[in-house]
C-alpha positions in Angstrom: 250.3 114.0 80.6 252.7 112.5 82.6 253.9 115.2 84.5 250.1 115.6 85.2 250.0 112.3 86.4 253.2 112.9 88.7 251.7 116.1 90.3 248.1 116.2 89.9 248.4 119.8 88.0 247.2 121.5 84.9 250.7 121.1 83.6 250.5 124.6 81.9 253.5 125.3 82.4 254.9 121.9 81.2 252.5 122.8 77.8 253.8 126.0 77.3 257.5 125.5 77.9 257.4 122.7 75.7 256.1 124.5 72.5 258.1 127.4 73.1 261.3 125.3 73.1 260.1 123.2 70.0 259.3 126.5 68.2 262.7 128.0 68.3 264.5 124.3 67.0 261.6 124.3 64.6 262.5 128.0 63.4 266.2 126.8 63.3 265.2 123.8 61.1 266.4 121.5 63.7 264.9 117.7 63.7 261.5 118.6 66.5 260.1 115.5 66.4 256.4 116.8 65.2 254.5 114.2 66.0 255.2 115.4 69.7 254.7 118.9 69.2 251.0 118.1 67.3 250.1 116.1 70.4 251.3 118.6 73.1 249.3 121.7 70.9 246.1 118.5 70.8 246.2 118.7 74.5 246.5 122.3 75.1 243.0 122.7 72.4 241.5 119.3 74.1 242.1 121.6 77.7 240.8 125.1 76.2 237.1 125.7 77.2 234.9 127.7 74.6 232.9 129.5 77.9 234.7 130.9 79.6 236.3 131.8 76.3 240.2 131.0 76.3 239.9 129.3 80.1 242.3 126.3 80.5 240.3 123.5 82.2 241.7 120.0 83.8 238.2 118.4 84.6 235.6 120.8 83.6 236.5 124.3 85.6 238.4 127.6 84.9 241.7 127.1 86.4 242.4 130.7 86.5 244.9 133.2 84.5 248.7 131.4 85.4 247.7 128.2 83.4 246.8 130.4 80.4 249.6 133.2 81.1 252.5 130.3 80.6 250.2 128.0 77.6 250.1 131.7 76.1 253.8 132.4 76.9 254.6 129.0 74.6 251.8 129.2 72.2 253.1 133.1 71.0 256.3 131.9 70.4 255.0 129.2 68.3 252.9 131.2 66.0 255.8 133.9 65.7 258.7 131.2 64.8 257.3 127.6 64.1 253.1 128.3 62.4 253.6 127.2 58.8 257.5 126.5 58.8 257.8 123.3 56.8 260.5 120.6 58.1 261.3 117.1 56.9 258.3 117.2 54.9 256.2 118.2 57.5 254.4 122.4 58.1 253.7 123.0 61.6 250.1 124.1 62.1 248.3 127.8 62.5 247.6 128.0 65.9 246.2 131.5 65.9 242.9 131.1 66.8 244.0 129.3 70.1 246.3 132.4 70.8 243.5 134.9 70.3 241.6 132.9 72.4 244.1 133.2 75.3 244.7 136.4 74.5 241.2 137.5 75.0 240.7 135.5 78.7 243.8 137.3 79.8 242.5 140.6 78.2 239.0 140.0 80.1 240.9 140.0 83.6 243.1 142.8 83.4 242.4 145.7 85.3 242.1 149.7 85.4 246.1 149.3 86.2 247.3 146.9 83.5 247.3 144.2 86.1 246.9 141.1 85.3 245.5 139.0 89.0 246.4 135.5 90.0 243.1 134.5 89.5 241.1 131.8 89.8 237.4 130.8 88.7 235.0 132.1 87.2 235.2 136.3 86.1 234.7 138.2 89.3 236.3 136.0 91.8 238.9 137.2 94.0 242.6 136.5 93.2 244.5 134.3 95.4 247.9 133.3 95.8 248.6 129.8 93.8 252.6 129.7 94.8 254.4 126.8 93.1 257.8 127.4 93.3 260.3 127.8 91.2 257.9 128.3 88.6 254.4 129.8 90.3 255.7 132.2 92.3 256.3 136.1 92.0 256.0 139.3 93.2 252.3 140.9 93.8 250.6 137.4 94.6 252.0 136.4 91.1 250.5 139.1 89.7 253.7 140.5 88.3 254.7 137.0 86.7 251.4 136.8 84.5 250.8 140.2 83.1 254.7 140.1 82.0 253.5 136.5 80.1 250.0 138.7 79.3 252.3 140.8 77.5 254.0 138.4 75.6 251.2 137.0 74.7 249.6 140.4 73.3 252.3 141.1 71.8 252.3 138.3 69.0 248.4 138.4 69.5 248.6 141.5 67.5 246.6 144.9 67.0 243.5 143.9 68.7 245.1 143.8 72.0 247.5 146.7 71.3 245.9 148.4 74.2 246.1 145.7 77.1 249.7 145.8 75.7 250.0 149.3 76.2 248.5 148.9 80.0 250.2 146.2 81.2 253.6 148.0 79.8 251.8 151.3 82.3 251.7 148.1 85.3 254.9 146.9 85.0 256.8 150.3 85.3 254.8 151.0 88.2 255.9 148.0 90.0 258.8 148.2 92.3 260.6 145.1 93.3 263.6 146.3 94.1 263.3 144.7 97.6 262.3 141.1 95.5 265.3 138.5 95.9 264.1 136.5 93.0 265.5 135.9 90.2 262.5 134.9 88.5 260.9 138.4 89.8 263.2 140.3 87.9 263.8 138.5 84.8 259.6 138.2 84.5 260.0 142.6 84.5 262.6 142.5 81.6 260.6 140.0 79.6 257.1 142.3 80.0 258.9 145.7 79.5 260.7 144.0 76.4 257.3 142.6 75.3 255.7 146.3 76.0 257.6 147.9 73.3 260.8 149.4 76.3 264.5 148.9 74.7 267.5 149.5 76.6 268.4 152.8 74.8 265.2 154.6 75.9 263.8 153.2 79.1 265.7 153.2 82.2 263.2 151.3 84.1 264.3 148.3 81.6 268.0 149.2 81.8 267.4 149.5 85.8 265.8 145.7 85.7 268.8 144.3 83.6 271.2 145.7 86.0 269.8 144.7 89.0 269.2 141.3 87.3 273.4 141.3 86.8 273.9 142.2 90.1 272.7 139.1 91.4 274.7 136.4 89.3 277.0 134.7 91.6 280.7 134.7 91.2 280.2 130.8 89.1 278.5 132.9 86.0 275.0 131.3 87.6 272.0 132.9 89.3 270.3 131.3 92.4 266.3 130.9 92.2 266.9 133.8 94.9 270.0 135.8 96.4 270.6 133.5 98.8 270.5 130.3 97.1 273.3 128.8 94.6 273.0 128.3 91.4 270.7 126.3 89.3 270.1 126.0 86.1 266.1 127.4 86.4 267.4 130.4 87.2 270.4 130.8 85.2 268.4 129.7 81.7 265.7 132.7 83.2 268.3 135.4 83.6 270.2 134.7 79.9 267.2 134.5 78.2 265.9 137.7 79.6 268.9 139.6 79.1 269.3 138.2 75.7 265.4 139.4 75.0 266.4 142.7 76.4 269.0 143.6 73.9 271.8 140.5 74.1 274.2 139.2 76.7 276.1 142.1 77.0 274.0 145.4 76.6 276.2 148.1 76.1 277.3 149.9 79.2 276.6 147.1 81.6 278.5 144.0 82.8 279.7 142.9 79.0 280.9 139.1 80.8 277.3 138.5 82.3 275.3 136.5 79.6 278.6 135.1 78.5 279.5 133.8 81.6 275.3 132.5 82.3 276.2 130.6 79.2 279.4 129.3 80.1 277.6 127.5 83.5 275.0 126.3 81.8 276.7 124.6 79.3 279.3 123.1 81.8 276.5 121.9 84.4 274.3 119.8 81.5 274.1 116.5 81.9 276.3 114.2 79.6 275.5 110.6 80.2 273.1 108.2 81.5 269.0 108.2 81.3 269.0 111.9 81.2 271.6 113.0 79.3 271.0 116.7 77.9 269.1 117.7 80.8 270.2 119.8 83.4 269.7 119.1 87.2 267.6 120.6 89.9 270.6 121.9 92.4 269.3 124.1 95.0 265.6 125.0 94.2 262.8 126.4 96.3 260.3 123.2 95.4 259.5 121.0 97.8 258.3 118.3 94.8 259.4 115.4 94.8 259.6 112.7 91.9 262.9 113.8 90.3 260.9 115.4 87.4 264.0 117.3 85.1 261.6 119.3 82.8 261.2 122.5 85.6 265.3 122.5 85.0 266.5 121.9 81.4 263.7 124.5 80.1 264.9 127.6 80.3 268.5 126.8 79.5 267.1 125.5 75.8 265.3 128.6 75.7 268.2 130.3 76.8 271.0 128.2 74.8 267.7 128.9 71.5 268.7 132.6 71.7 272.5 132.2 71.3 273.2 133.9 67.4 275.1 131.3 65.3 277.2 133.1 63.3 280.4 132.0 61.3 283.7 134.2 62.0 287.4 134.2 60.9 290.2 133.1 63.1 293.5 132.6 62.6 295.6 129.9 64.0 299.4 130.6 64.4 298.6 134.5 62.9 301.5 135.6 60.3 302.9 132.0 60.1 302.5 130.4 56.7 301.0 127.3 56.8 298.9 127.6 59.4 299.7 123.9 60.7 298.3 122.9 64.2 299.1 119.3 65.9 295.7 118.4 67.6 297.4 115.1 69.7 299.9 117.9 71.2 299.8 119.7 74.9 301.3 122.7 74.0 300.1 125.8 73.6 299.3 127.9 70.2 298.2 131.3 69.2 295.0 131.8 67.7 293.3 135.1 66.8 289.7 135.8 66.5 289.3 138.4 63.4 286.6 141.4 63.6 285.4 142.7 60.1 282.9 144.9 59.3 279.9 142.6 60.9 281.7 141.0 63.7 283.9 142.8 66.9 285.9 140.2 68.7 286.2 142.9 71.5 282.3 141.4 72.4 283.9 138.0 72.7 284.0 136.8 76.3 287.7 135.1 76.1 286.9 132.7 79.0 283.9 130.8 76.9 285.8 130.2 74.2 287.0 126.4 73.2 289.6 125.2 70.0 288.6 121.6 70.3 288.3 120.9 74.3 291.3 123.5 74.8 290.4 126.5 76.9 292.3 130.2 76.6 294.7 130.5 78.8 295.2 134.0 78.5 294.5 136.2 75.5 295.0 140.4 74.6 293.3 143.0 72.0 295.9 143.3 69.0 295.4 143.6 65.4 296.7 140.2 64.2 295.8 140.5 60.5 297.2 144.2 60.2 293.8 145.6 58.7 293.6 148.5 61.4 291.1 146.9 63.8 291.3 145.0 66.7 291.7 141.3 66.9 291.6 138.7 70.3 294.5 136.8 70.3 294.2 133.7 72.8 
């Protein structure tokens, strides 16, 4: 509501983000506070009209397919991780009847091609282009943007919509945007081939997308809303979560430091202190807003950051030297070794993200430190 108020929008996007980053703390069984996610899903059902069926609506109108592409978007990740999770005390609602809803607007609009148009109105008026950059604006008069959110959407929508699925999956490997120097552009593709049922091993359209999308990260581990802008942490949330969707931060036979190194920037360009502490700055970004509104920025980096795998692994500090005894006040140097086992391969380590308190690596090789026959990093 008060990003409406700032920019006399929908706030769909705003919506959606919102629940799609409380659903992924929520499936973690991290402290959302729920009274904010009940009122955020409240508005999204106070904004849903029942004719047109699924139409998002700020004073009475269909606003058109993007408002209910990205509220869809959010909403489909809440039903798959957060609907009926109990935390604190407290079970997150069943919001399926809201998805279906969206899912059938989307599914009403989508044409012979899979397409999904940027439309706007009532059924059978023309698309137009509604660009909003950074995050209303993509290739094919946005076209491209929503059916990869459509897909999404049908995707956790579920066997009803298994066709429109199947359609826009037909759409979105017929779409070249090769010549597209956004970011957002190609990371959209990835996410609606993902969403389609593609994986790396099988489709090369997808593993075409994910390398061009590595191509374009910038020599700081970030990617620019487009080629020729720096980095910001829009974009560089955008491209780890897609390649994270598409089969993790370093799909095998491609640039294995890519995700890592997304990560790395985004974790060292958060803020730290003061009024916005936790959120992540604009930096160079196509939108001419003003107001100094965060949101646009810090979402995608928790939904990026969300997809990071917690997982406990061995290391071994000083290996082969009994006790292992380490002096945290001193500013020397010492050996540590991250073990593989038979679940874990340090080789997929990127040495360069990893910290022993606030110590960095300096440098680090591939030995086996624990003589078991594999291969260890040693930093």
């Amino acid at each position: 509501q008060q990003w409406q108020g700032w920019y006399s929008c929908v706030g769909c996007h705003v919506q959606g983000a919102a629940v799609a980053v409380a659903s992924k703390g929520i499936q973690r069984q991290l402290q959302v506070p729920k009274a904010s996610v009940d009122q955020v899903l409240q508005l999204m059902r106070d904004r849903t009209l029942a004719e047109p069926r699924g139409a998002i609506s700020r004073g009475g109108g269909d606003e058109g397919t993007d408002p209910v592409a990205w509220s869809g978007f959010g909403l489909a990740l809440y039903q798959k991780h957060a609907a009926g999770v109990t935390v604190g005390g407290g079970t997150y609602s069943d919001q399926g009847a809201l998805l279906d809803d969206y899912a059938y607007y989307l599914a009403l609009r989508q044409d012979a091609s899979g397409r999904v148009p940027n439309t706007h109105g009532p059924l059978g008026y023309p698309s137009y282009s509604h660009i909003e950059p950074p995050v209303l604006v993509s290739a094919d008069d946005g076209a491209l943007q929503i059916t990869a959110y459509a897909a999404l959407l049908w995707q956790q929508a579920g066997s009803a919509y298994a066709e429109n699925l199947s359609r826009a999956g037909v759409y979105l490997q017929s779409t070249d945007i090769s010549g597209s120097p956004l970011t957002q552009d190609h990371a959209s593709l990835i996410l609606g081939l993902t969403a389609a049922g593609n994986d790396l091993t099988s489709d090369g359209k997808l593993s075409n997308a994910v390398t061009a999308l590595i191509a374009r990260q910038h020599e700081d581990g970030g990617w620019g809303e487009s080629d020729e802008m720096t980095s910001n942490a829009y974009a560089t949330g955008q491209a780890v979560y897609a390649l994270r969707k598409a089969g993790g931060a370093a799909p095998d036979g491609l640039n294995v430091a890519a995700g890592g190194a997304g990560v790395r920037w985004l974790l060292d360009h958060q803020i730290t202190t003061g009024d916005n502490r936790g959120a992540w700055p604009q930096g160079s970004t196509q939108s001419g807003r003003g107001g100094g509104a965060l949101f646009t920025y810090t979402m995608w980096p928790v939904l990026a950051l969300e997809e990071i795998e917690l997982r406990t692994v061995a290391i071994d500090i000083k290996p082969g030297s009994l006790p292992n005894t380490i002096n945290v006040d001193s500013n020397g140097r010492v050996p540590v070794a991250v073990l593989t086992d038979a679940n874990f391969d340090a080789a997929k380590v990127d040495p360069q993200s990893v910290t022993l308190g606030q110590a960095k690596a300096v440098r680090w090789s591939m030995e086996d430190a624990d003589n078991d026959g594999d291969t260890d990093l040693v930093l």
